[in-house]
Structure formats: structure tokens, C-alpha cells
C-alpha positions as CSV (number, residue, x, y, z in Angstrom):
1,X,0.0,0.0,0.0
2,X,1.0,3.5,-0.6
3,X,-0.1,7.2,-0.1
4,X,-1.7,9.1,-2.4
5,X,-0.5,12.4,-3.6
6,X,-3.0,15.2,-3.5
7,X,-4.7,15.6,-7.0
8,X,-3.1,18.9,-9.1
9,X,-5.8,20.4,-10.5
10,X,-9.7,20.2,-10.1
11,X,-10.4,17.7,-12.8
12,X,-9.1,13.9,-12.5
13,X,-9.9,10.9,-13.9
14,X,-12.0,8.9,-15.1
15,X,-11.2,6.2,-12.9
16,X,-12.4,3.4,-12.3
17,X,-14.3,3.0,-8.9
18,X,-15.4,-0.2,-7.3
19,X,-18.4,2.2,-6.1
20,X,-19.1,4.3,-9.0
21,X,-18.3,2.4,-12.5
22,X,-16.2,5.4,-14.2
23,X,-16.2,8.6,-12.3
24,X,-15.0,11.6,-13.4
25,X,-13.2,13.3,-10.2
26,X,-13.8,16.7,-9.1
27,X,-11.3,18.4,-6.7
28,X,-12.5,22.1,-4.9
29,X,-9.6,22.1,-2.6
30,X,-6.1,23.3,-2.7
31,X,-3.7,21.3,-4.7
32,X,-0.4,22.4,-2.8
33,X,-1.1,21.0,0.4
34,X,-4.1,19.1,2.7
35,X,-7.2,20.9,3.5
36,X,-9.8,19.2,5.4
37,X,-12.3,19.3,8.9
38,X,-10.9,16.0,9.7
39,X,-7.5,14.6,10.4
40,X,-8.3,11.3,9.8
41,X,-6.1,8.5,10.9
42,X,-6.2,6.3,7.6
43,X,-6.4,8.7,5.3
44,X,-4.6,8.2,2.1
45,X,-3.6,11.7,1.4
46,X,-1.7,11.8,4.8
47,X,-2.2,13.5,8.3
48,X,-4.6,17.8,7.6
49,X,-2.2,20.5,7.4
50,X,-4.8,23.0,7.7
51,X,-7.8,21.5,9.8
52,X,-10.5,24.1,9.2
53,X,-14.2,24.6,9.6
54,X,-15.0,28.0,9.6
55,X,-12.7,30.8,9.3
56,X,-11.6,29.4,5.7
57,X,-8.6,30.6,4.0
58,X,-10.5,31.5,0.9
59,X,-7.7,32.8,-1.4
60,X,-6.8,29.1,-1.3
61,X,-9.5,27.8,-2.6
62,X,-9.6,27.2,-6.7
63,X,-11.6,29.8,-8.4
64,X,-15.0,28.7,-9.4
65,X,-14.3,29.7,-12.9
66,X,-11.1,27.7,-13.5
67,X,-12.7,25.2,-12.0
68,X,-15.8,25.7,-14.4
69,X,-13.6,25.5,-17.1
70,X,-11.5,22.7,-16.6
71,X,-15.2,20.1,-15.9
72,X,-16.5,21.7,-19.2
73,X,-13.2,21.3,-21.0
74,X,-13.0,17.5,-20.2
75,X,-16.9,17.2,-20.4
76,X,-16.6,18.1,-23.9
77,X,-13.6,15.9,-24.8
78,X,-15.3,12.8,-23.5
79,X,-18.6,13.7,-25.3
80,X,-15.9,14.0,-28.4
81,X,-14.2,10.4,-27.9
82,X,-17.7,8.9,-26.4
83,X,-16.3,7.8,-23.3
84,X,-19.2,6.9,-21.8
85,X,-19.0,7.6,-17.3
86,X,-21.6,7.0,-14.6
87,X,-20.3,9.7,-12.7
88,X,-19.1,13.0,-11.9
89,X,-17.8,12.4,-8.2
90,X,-16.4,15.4,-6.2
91,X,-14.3,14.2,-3.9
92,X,-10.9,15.1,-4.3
93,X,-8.2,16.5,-1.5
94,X,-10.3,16.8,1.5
95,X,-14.1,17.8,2.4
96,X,-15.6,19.3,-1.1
97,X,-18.3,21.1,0.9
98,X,-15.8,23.4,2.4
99,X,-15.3,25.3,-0.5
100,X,-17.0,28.7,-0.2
101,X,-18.8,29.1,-3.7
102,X,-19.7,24.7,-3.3
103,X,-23.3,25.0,-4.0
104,X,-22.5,27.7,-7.2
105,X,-20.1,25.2,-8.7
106,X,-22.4,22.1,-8.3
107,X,-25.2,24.5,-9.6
108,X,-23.2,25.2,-12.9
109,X,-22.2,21.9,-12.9
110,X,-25.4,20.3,-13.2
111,X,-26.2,22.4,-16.3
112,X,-22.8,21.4,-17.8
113,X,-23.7,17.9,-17.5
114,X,-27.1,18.2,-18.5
115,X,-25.9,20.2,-21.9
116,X,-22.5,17.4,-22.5
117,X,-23.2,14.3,-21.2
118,X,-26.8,13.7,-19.4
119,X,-26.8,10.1,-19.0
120,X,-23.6,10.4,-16.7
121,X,-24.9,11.0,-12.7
122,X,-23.4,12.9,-9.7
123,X,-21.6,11.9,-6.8
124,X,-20.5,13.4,-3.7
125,X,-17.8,11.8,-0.9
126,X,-18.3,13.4,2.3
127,X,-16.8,13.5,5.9
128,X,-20.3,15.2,6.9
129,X,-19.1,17.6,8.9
130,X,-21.0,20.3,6.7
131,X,-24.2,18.2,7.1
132,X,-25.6,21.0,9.7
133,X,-25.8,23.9,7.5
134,X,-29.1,24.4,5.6
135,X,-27.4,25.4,2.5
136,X,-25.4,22.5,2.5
137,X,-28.1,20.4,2.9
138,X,-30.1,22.0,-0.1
139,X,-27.3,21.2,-2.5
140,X,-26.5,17.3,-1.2
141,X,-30.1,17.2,-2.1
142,X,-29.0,17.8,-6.3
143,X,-26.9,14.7,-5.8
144,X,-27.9,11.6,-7.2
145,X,-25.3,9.5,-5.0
146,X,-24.5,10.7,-1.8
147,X,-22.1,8.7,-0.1
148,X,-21.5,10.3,3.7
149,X,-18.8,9.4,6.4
150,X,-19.5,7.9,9.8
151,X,-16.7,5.3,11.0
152,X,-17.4,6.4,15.1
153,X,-20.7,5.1,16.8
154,X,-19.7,7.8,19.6
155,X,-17.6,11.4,20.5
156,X,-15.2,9.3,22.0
157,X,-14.1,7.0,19.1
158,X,-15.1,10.1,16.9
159,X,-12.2,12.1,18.0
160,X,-9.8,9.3,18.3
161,X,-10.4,8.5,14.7
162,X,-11.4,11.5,12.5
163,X,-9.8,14.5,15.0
164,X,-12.2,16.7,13.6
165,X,-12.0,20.9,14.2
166,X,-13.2,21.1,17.9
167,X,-16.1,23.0,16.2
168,X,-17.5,19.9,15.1
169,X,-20.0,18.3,17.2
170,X,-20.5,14.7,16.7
171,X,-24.4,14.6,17.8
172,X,-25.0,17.6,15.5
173,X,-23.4,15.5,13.0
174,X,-25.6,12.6,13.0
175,X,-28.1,14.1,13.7
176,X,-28.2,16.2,10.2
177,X,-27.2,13.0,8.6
178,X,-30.8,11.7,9.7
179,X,-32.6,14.8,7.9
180,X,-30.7,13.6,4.7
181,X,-32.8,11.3,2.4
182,X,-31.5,8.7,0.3
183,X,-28.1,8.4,1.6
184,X,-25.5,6.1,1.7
185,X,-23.7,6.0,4.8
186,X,-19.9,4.8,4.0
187,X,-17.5,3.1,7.2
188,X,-14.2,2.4,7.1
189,X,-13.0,-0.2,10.0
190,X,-9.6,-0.1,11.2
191,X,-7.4,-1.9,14.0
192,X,-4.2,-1.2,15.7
193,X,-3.6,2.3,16.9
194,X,-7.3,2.6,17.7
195,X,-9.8,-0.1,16.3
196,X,-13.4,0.8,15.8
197,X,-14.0,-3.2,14.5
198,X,-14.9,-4.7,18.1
199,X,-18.2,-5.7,18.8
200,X,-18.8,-3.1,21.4
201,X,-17.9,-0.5,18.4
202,X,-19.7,-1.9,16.0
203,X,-23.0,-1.6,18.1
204,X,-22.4,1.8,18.8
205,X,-22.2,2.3,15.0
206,X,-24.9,-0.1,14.9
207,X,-27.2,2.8,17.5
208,X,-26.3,5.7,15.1
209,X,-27.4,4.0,11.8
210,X,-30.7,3.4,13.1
211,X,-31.1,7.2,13.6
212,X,-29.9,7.4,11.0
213,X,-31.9,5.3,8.6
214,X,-29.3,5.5,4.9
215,X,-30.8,3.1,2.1
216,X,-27.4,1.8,1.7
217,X,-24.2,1.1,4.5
218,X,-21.1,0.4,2.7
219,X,-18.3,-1.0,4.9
220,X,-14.3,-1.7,3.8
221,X,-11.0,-1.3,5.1
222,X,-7.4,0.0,4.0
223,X,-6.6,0.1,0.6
224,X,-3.7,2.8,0.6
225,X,-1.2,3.5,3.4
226,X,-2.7,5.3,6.0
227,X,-1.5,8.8,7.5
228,X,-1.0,6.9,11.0
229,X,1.6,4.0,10.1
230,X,0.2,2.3,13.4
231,X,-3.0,1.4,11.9
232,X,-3.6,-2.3,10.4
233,X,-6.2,-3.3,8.0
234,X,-9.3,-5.8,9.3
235,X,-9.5,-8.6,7.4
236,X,-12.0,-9.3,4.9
237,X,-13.4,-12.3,7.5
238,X,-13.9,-9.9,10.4
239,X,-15.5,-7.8,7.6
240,X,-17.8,-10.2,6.5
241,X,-18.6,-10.9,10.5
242,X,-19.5,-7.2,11.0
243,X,-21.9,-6.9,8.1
244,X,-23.4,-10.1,9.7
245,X,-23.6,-8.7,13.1
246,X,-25.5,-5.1,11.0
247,X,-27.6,-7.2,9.1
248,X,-28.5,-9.2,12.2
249,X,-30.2,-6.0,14.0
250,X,-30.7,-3.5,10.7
251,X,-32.7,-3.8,7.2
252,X,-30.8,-2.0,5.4
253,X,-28.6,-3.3,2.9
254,X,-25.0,-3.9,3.6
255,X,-22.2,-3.7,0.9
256,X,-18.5,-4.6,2.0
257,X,-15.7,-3.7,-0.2
């Protein structure tokens, strides 16, 4: 396994995701170094140089028109080559929904796609942090796939694992993830320097997805090197045991990748 480095511009892509088919990446963030509301533990892009939640440093941020540009510019060359994708995913270097013109760009991104390529759908990877704000919440609603983070069934775990800005309150957070409809709530399970795959965890997870109530639960483990070198991946057996366990007290249907 190895680290990722940060994406260089706001297009990437298309890859090809084990979630999405072929997805076209969106990156809002900075391309020079890590921007983010979390410090997660595994992340692939290594440890949050500049953990933020409010207070942004907006010169920073791309501009909405060279980002603009750049989706419509590679839009219009995969239209040309008919390269068909199921997706445009914004995802990128950190928490897309921190960017402070986010629900502009996805505005004017909607019409792009609509004009170029309408059969292709969009995506959005979120920590959730940004789940509280009503705005936020008006523009996850334009998303056809919206695939939201909750690996901690508790503030306790949550801090050891995310180390999100102290602004971010972990029962404001699930809460506004339960006023979200047709979500899917993604979970990455980790052991060694803190593990949140014991069954005690798990059924603390198990509490919030109820409240929750996401159409879909995806769960998975490492697949790059994580920012915290002390962290090991669960095996796909204990995977398969935890889905069991969810399954066992929840509808809802569990994916494990």
C-alpha cells in the first residue's frame, strides 16, 4: 500500500471506482497542500495540514471559474471520444463542501452535465461535517449518489479516529445526517492504533445507523497506506462478521468492499 498524492488540478480521472463504475473526479480544494475538517487516521492523502471549519482561507480555494472550465473542458472531450462515465464524483483533497462558492459550482455543474453528457450522474464523498448547514443540505439534495462518512458510533471514538476541528460536534453531525434522504452512509474499520471493528464499536455504530436510517451502508477497510503507520487493516473475515452482526439488527442493505 502506498499514499496518495493530492490531486493537481480540479479535474481527474476517469477512474475506475469499485463504487461508482467510471467517475469523473472533481477536486475544490487546494492542490499544494491538505485541506480538510478531519485529520483522519487512515487517510490516504496523509495526516490535515490545515484543519478548518470556519474561518476558511479563501484565497486558497480554486476559483470557481477555472474550476468551471476545466469540468466543461473535459466534459466536452469525453462527449468528443464517447467515453461513456456513470459519474461526476467530487471528492478530491479533502471535504468538497468546504469550499466557499460549493453549491454555485455544483449548480453550474449540473447544467454542464445536463448540456455534454446527461446520462452520466453525480456523486459526492463526504466526511459530513458540513451536514448541519441548511445550505449544505439544499445542495447534497442535487446529488444523485450521496455517499457520507461515519466510521465512530460515539464522540469518544469520533475524536480518536477523524480528530475533527473542535467546532464539530458529533451529535449535530448525526443528527443532520438523519434529515438527509436517500443516503448512503460509508464506514471504514480499522485496527491497531485505535480499532473501531470490536463488537462493542460496531454496536455503537450499529445505534447511530438506526437514527440514521441511509438506504445503503457500505463498509471496507485499507486500501492505501494510511497517515497513521500504526494502523492495520481488518481482514475481509472480520469484515464479512461485522456486516453479519448489522444485518442481524438492521434492514438495510450492507455492501462490504
Amino acid at each position: 500500500m502506498r499514499k496518495l498524492y493530492l490531486q493537481p488540478s480540479s479535474v481527474y480521472g476517469p477512474l475506475h471506482s469499485r463504487r461508482l463504475g467510471v467517475s469523473l473526479g472533481v477536486n475544490l480544494l487546494p492542490s499544494i497542500y491538505k485541506l480538510c475538517s478531519f485529520n483522519c487516521l487512515y487517510c490516504q492523502y496523509g495526516f490535515t495540514e490545515k484543519l478548518v471549519f470556519d474561518n476558511l482561507p479563501i484565497d486558497d480555494f480554486l476559483k470557481k471559474s477555472s474550476i468551471i472550465q476545466e469540468i466543461e473542458i473535459a466534459l466536452t472531450e469525453l462527449a468528443k471520444s464517447k467515453t461513456q462515465i456513470d459519474y461526476i464524483t467530487f471528492a478530491g483533497n479533502g471535504e468538497p463542501t468546504l469550499h466557499p462558492e460549493f453549491s454555485e459550482i455544483v449548480k453550474e455543474v449540473i447544467v454542464l452535465r445536463d448540456t455534454i453528457i446527461p446520462s452520466a450522474k453525480l456523486a459526492i464523498l463526504s466526511n459530513s461535517s458540513t451536514a448541519t448547514a441548511p445550505v449544505i443540505k439544499k445542495t447534497l439534495d442535487l446529488f444523485d449518489k450521496k455517499i457520507m462518512k461515519l466510521d465512530a458510533g460515539n464522540e469518544q471514538a469520533f475524536r480518536k479516529i477523524n480528530q475533527a476541528h473542535k467546532n464539530i460536534i458529533y451529535d449535530n453531525l448525526v443528527e443532520s445526517l438523519a434529515t438527509l434522504k436517500n443516503i448512503t452512509i460509508q464506514t471504514l474499520f480499522i485496527d491497531g492504533t485505535f480499532s473501531n471493528s470490536t463488537n462493542d464499536e460496531v454496536f455503537s455504530l450499529i445505534r447511530q445507523y438506526k437514527k440514521i436510517c441511509p438506504e445503503l451502508i457500505q463498509i471496507y477497510s485499507l486500501d492505501r497506506a494510511p497517515a497513521d503507520s500504526g494502523l492495520e487493516k481488518v481482514p475481509e473475515s472480520r469484515l464479512l462478521e461485522i456486516k453479519k452482526i448489522i444485518s442481524d439488527n438492521l434492514t438495510t442493505t450492507i455492501e462490504v468492499f
